[in-house]
C-alpha positions as CSV (number, residue, x, y, z in Angstrom):
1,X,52.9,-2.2,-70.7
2,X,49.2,-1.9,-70.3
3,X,47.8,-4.7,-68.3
4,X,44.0,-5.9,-68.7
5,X,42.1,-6.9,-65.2
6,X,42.6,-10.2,-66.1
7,X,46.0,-10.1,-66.3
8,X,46.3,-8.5,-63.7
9,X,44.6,-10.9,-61.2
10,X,46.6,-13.5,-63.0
11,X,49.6,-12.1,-61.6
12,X,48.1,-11.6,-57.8
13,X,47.4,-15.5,-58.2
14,X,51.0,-16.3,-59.4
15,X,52.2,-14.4,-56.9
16,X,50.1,-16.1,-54.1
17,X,51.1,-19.2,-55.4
18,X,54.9,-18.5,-55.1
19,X,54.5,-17.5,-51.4
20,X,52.4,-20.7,-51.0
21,X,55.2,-22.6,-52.5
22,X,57.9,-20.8,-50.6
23,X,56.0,-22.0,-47.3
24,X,56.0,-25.4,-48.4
25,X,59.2,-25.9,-49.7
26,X,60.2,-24.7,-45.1
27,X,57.8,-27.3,-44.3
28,X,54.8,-24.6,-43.6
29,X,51.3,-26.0,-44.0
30,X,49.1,-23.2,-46.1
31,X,46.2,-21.1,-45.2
32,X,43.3,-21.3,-47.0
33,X,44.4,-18.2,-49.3
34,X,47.7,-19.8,-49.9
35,X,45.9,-23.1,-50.9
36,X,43.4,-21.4,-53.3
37,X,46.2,-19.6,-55.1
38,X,48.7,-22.1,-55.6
39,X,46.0,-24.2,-57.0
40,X,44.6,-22.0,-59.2
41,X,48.3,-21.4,-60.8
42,X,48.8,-24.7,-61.4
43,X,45.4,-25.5,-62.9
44,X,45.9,-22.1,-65.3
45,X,49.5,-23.0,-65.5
46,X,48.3,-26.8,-67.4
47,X,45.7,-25.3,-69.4
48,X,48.4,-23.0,-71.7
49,X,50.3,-26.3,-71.8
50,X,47.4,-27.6,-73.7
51,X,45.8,-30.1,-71.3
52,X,42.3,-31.3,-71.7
53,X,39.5,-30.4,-69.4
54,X,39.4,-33.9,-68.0
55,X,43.1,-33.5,-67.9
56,X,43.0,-30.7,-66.1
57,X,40.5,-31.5,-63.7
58,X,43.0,-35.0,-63.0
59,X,45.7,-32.8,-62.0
60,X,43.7,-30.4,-59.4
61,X,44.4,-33.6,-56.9
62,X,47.5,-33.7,-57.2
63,X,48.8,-30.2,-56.3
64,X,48.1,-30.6,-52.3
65,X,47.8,-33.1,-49.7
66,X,45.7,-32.8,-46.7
67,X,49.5,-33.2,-44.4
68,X,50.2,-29.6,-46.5
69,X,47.5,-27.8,-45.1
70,X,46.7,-26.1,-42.2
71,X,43.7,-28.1,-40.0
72,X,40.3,-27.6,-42.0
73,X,41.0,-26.4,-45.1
74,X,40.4,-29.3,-47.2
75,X,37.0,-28.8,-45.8
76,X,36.3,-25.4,-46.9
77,X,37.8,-26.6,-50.7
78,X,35.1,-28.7,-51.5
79,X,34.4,-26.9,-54.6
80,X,37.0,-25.1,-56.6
81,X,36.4,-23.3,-59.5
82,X,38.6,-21.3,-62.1
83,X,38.2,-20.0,-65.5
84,X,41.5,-21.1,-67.3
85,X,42.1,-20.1,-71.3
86,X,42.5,-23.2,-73.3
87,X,42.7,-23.1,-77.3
88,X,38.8,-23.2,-77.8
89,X,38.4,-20.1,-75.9
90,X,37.9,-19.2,-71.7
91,X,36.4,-22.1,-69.8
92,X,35.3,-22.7,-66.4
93,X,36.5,-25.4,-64.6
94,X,34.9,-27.0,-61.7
95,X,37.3,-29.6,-59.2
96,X,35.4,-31.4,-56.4
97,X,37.5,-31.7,-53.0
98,X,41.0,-30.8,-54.5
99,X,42.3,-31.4,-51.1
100,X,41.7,-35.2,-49.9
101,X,40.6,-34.5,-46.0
102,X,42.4,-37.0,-43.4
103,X,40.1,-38.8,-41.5
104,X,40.0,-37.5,-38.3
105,X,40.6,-33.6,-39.8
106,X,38.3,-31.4,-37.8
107,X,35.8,-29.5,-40.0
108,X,35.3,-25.6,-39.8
109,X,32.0,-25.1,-38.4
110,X,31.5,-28.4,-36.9
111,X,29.3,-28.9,-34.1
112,X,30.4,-31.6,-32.1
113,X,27.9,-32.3,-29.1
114,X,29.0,-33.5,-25.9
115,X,27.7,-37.5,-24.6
116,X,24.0,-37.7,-23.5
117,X,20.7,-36.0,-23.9
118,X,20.0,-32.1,-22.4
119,X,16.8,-31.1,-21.2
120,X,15.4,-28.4,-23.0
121,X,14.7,-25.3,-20.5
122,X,14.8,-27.4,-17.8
123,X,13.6,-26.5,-14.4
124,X,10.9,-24.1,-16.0
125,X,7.3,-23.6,-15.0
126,X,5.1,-24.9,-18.7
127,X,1.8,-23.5,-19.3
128,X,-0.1,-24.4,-22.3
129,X,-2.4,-22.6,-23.9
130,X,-5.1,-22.6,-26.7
131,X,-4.7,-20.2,-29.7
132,X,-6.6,-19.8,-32.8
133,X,-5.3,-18.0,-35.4
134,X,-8.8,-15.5,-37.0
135,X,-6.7,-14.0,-39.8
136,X,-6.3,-15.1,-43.3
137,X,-3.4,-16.0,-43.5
138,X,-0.5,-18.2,-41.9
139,X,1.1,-16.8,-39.2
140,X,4.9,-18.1,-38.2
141,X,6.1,-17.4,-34.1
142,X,9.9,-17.7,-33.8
143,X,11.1,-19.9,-30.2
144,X,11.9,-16.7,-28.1
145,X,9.1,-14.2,-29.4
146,X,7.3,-12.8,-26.5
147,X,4.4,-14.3,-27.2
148,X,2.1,-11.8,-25.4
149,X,3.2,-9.3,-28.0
150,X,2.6,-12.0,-31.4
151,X,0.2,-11.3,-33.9
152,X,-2.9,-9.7,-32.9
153,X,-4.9,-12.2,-35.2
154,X,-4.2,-14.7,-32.7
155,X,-6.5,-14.7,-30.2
156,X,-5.7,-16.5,-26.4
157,X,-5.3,-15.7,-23.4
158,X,-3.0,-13.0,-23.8
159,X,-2.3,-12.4,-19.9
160,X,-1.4,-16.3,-19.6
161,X,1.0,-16.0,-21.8
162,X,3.1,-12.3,-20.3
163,X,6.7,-12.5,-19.9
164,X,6.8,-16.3,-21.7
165,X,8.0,-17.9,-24.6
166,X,7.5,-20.7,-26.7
167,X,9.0,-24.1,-25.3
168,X,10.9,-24.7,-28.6
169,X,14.8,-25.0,-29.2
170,X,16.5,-21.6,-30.1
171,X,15.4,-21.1,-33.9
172,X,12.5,-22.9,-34.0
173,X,9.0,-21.8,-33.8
174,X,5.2,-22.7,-34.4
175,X,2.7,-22.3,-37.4
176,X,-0.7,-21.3,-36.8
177,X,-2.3,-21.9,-40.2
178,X,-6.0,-19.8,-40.8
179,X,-9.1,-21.2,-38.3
180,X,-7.5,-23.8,-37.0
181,X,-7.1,-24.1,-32.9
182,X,-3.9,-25.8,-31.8
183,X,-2.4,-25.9,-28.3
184,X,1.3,-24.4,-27.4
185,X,3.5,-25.0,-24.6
186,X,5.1,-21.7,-23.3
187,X,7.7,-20.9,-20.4
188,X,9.0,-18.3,-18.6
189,X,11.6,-15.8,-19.9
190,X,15.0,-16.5,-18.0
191,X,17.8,-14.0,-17.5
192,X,17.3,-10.6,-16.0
193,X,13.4,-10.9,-17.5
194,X,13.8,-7.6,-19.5
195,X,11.6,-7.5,-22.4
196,X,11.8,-4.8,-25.5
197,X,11.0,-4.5,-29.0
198,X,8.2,-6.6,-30.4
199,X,5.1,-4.7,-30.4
200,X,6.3,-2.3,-27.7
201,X,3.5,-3.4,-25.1
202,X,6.5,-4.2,-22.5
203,X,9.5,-2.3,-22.9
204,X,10.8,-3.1,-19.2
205,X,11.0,-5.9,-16.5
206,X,8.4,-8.4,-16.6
207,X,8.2,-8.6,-13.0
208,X,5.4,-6.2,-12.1
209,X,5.0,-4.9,-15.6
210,X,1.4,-6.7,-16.7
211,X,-0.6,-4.1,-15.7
212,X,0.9,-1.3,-17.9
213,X,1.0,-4.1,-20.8
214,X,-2.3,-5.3,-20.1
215,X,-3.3,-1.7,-21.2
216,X,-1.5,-1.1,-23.5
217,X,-2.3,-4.1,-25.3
218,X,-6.1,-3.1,-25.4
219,X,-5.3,0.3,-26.9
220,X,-3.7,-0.9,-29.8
221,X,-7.0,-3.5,-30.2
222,X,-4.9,-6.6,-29.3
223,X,-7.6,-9.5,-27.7
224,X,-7.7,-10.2,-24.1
């Protein structure tokens, strides 16, 4: 018997789908794998009985309850799609949240912050300082760039700004848009203070390391 891939992967999923079932039927809330599969059996399953799409897509809710899964599943089943053969031919079909999620079900991912407000780099020395951006272009500085070592077409005062950052939350950043002056607030590096990579004017401790950077810096044409 020669098998096509398709019909091959059909029987992976059938097979899925009977260990999902076999876990059920102890009492064993499925994994997310386990869920997919025995979903997608029953959903291919209907279609060679000769359901209609709408049908089809009716009985996708009905296959699993949230109590059936493990914690967070229903979450990452939002969408669910299959292609399942039906007499006009091969069809996709698309099922929104298969898996009705309880109430208080805790979502994969989830962020859940704790009670009251945290001071951004609290305790830190701020300096602000004036930069103009004398390119052509726009120019984008991420929240923990060095910013002695940004874009040479910004022109400030570059030793100001040695072994500092922007005073943004991690992932942020500032725009400096062409000929246009704005003013940044920028504190200090925390940690050990060890500084490499950029444009490879520090490469070392901060403390005591202006000098060399300082030098550096002109070499390669950056402004003072």
């Amino acid at each position: 018997m020669h098998l096509t891939p398709t019909e091959l992967e059909r029987l992976t999923i059938f097979t899925a789908a009977e260990l999902a079932r076999r876990y059920l039927s102890m009492g064993i809330r499925l994994a997310h794998p386990e869920a997919v599969a025995l979903i997608a059996d029953e959903l291919l399953t209907v279609a060679r009985q000769g359901l209609t799409h709408s049908q089809i897509v009716s009985h996708a809710a009905t296959v699993l309850s949230a109590d059936q899964v493990e914690p967070g599943v229903a979450h990452l089943l939002r969408t669910f799609s299959v292609e399942v053969s039906m007499a006009e031919g091969t069809k996709l079909i698309t099922v929104f949240d298969p898996i009705a999620p309880e109430g208080d079900e805790i979502v994969p991912g989830e962020v859940i912050p704790a009670q009251g407000e945290i001071e951004l780099n609290a305790g830190r020395e701020r300096r602000t300082i004036s930069v103009l951006n004398t390119g052509d272009r726009t120019i984008q500085i991420r929240s923990h760039a060095h910013f002695f070592e940004v874009n040479k077409a910004l022109s400030f005062d570059r030793e100001a700004a040695f072994g500092m950052r922007l005073d943004r939350p991690s992932g942020g950043g500032e725009r400096f848009d062409p000929g246009i002056e704005k003013e940044v607030v920028l504190v200090p590096f925390g940690g050990k203070r060890v500084v490499h990579g950029f444009a490879g004017l520090t490469e070392g401790p901060v403390e005591g390391g202006l000098g060399a950077a300082m030098t550096r810096a002109k070499a390669k044409g950056y402004s003072a």
